[in-house]
C-alpha positions in Angstrom: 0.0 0.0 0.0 1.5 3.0 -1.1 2.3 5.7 1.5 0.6 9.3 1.6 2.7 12.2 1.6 3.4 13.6 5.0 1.9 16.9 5.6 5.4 18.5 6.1 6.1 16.8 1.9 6.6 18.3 -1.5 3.5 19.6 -3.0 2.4 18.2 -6.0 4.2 20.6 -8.9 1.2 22.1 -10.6 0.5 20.9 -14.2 2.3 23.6 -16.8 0.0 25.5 -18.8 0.1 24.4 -22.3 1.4 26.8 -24.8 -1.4 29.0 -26.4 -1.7 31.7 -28.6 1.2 33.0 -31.4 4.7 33.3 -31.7 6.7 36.7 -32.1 7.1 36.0 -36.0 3.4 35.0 -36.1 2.2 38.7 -35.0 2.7 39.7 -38.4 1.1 38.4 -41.2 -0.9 39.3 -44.1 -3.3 41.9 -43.5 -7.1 41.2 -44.2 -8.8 43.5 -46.5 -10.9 45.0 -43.4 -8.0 45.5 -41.8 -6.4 47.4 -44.8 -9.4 49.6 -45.5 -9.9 50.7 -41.4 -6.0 51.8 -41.9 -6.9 54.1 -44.6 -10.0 55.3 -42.7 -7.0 56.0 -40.0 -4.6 58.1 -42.2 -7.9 60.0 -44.1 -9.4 61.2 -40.2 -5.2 62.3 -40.4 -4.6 60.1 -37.8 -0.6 57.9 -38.8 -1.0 53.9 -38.9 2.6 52.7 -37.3 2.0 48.8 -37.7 -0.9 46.4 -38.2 -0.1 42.8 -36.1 -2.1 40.2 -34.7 -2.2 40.2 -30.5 -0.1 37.2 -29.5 -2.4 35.6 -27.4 -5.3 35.4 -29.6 -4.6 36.4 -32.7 -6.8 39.1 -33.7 -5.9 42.3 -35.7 -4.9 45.6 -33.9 -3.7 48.7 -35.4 -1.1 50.8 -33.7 -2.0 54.3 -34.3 -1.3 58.1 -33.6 -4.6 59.5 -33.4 -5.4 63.5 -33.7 -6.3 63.9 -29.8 -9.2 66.3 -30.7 -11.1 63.0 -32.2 -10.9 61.0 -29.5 -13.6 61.0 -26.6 -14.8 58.3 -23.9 -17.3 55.5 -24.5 -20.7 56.9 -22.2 -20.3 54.3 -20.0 -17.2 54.5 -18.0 -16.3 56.0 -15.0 -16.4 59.7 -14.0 -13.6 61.8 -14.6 -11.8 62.2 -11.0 -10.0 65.3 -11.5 -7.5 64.6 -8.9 -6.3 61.9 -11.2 -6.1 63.6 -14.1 -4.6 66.0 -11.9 -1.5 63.6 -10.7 -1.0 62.1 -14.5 -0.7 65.4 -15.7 2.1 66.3 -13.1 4.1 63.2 -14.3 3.9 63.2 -17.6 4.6 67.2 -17.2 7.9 65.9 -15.2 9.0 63.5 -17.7 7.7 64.6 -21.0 7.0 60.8 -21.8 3.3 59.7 -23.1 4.5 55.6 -23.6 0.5 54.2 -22.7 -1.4 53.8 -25.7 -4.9 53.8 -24.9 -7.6 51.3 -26.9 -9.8 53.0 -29.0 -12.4 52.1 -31.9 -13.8 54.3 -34.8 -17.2 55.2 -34.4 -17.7 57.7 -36.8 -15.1 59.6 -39.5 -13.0 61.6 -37.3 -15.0 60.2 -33.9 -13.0 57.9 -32.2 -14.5 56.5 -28.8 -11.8 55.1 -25.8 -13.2 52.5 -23.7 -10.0 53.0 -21.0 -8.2 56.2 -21.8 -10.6 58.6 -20.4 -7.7 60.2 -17.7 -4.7 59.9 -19.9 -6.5 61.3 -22.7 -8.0 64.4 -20.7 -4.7 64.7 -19.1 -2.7 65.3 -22.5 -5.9 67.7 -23.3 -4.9 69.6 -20.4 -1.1 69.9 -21.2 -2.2 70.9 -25.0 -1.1 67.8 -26.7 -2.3 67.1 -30.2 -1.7 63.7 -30.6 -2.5 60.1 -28.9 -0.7 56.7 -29.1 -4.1 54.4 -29.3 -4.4 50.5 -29.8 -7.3 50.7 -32.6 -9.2 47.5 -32.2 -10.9 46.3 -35.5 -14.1 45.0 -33.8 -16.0 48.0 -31.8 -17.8 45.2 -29.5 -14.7 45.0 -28.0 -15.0 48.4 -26.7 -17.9 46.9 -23.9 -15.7 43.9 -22.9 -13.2 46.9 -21.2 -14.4 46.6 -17.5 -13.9 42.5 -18.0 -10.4 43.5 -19.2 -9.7 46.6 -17.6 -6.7 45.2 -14.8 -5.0 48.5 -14.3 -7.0 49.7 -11.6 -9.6 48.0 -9.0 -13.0 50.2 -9.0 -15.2 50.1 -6.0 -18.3 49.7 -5.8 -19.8 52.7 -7.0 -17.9 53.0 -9.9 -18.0 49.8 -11.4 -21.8 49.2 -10.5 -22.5 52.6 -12.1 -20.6 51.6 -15.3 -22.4 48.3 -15.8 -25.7 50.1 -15.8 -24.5 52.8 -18.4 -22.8 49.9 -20.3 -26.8 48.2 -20.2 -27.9 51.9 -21.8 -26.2 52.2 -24.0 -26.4 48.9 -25.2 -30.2 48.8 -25.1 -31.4 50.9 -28.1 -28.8 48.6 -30.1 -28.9 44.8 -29.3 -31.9 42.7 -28.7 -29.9 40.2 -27.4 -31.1 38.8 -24.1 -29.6 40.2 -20.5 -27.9 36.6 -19.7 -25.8 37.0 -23.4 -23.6 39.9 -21.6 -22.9 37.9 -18.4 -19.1 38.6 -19.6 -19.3 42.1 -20.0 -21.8 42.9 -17.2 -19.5 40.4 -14.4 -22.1 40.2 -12.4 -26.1 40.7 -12.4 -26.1 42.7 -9.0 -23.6 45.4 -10.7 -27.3 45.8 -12.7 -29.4 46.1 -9.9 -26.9 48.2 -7.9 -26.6 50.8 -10.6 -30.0 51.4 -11.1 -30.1 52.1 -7.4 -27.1 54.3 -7.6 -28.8 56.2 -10.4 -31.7 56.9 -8.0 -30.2 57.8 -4.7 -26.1 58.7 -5.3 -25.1 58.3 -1.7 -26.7 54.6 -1.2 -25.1 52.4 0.7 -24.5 49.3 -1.8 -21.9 47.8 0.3 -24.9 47.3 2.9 -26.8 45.3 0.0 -24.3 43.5 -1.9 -23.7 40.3 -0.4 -27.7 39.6 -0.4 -27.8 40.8 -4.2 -25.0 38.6 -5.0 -26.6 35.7 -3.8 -30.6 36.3 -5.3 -29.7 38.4 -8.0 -29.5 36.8 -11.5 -29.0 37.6 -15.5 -32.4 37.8 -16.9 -33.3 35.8 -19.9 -35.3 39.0 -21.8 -33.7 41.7 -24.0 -31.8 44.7 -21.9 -34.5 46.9 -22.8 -37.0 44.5 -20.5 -35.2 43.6 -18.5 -33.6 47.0 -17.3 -37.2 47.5 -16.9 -38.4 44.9 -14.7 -35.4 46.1 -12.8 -36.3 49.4 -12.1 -39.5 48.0 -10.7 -37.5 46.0 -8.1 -35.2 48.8 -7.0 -38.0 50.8 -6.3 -38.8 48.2 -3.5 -35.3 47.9 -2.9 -35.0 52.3 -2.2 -38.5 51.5 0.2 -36.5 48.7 2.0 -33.4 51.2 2.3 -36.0 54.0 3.9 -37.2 51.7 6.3 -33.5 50.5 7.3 -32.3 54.4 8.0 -35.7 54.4 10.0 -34.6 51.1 12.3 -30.8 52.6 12.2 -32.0 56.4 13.3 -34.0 54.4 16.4 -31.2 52.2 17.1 -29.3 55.4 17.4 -31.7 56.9 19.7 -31.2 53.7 22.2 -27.5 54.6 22.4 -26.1 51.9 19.9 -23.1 53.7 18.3 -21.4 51.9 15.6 -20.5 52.5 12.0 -22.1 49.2 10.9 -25.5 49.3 12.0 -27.0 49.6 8.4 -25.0 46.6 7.5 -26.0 45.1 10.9 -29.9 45.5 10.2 -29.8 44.7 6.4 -27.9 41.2 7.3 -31.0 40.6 10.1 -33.8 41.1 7.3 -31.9 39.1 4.7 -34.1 36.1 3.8 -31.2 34.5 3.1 -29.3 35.0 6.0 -29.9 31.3 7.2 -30.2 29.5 4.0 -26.8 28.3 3.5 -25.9 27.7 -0.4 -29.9 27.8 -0.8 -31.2 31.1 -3.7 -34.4 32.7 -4.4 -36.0 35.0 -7.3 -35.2 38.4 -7.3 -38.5 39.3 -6.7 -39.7 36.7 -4.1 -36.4 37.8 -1.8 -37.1 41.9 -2.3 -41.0 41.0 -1.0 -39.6 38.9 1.8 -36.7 41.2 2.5 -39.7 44.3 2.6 -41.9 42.1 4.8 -38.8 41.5 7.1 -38.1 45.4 7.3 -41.5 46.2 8.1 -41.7 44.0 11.0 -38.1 44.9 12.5 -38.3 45.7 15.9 -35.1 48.0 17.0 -36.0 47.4 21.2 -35.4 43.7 20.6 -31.8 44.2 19.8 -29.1 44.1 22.3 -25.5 44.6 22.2 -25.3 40.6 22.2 -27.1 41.0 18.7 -24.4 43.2 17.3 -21.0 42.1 18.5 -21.8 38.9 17.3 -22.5 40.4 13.7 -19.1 40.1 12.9 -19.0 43.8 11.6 -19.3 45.2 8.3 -20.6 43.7 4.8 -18.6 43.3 2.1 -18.1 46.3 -0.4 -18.0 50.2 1.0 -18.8 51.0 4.7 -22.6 52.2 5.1 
């Protein structure tokens, strides 16, 4: 019988990953006609084509541009210009007089180009009065929504990336019919929908309160975007109610002397219908009306301190 390995033993060496995607001499091939004819659309909106190649890991066509910086704007549905951000990238480059990021862009129109990820390096060249940017010009304009899957660079929280979803889903409404569920990639995760919507509403909500229950009921909706956003909107309107009624219950709890930056988070985890169903889900719907049920029969004088120190603290995402 053939002895285990002790606990204090060699790990089992993981399994190498098995080479994928092209090699160095295989980034440059032929061009495609497409190709070809978006590289003269390129040099006509006087933008310069440096090289055509192939990505390495999956092969498909990117063009390697200078672009005129007064064509290029952001997609609508990224994140909000911070300006102290733009503010710091314009300080560096100033120091070093280096631009070496390309950003990604598409074309969207002659002379309209629309970046997906460059919103703060492109306003920050704006600001230093450059006239050019280096840009990756994908040949496929879908790519352009994929961007928060791909975007690595920089984590958002909550907010921002909930909020981007739900502009993503606008913009992509009066275009696709394609149901919710075919942009699970793009949209990460259906509570980023819901969340949005909420954030659209009331700008100071506290998602980070709501997410873990979302996370768990919410799901991608087998109807087109312009539906389904719909039915959506419906449910956050309970959702906001519920939220009302928890600042109620957190105000009293306040008024009893409990004193703790987790209380919202404390008295959303208590009216979770989920909160005991390990691994178990629900509807969307069916867990709002339980959840409003729950708030509406929440009684703050039956909580003691007991009740909140073993909460555990806060829930995951931003404080309340």
């Amino acid at each position: 019988m053939a002895k285990s390995p002790s606990k204090g033993g060699r790990s089992r060496k993981k399994k190498a990953a098995e080479p994928m995607g092209l090699l160095p001499a295989e980034t440059i091939a032929k061009v495609p006609a497409g190709v070809e004819e978006l590289s003269r659309s390129i040099e006509e909106d006087g933008g310069k084509v440096l090289a055509p190649y192939r990505e390495p890991l999956g092969g498909h066509w990117v063009i390697l541009s200078v672009l005129p910086l007064e064509q290029v704007e952001p997609t609508p549905y990224q994140r909000g210009l911070s300006e102290a951000h733009v503010k710091r990238l314009t300080g560096v480059i100033s120091k070093t007089n280096r631009y070496l990021d390309p950003v990604i862009a598409f074309r969207a129109a002659p002379k309209h180009y629309q970046t997906p990820n460059g919103h703060h390096r492109a306003s920050a060249l704006k600001a230093l009065g450059a006239r050019a940017i280096t840009a990756l010009v994908v040949t496929e304009p879908e790519v352009a929504r994929l961007i928060l899957a791909l975007n690595v660079e920089k984590a958002h929280n909550l907010r921002e990336k909930a909020i981007e979803v739900i502009r993503l889903a606008r913009d992509l409404m009066p275009k696709s019919q394609e149901k919710e569920e075919s942009f699970a990639l793009e949209f990460e995760e259906a509570a980023f929908l819901t969340l949005g919507l909420c954030y659209e509403t009331r700008p100071r909500f506290a998602g980070g309160a709501y997410h873990p229950f979302l996370r768990r009921a919410d799901s991608f909706l087998a109807m087109p975007l312009t539906k389904s956003i719909a039915k959506r909107e419906g449910l956050v309107k309970t959702l906001l109610e519920i939220d009302d009624r928890v600042a109620e219950i957190v105000a009293k709890l306040k008024e009893q002397g409990f004193e703790s930056p987790y209380l919202k988070s404390f008295v959303v985890a208590r009216i979770n219908p989920l909160r005991f169903s390990r691994g178990a889900t629900m509807p969307l719907d069916e867990a709002i009306e339980k959840m409003s049920q729950a708030a509406k029969k929440f009684n703050p004088e039956k909580v003691s301190l007991a009740d909140l120190a073993r909460s555990g603290g806060v829930a995951e995402g931003e404080p309340s």
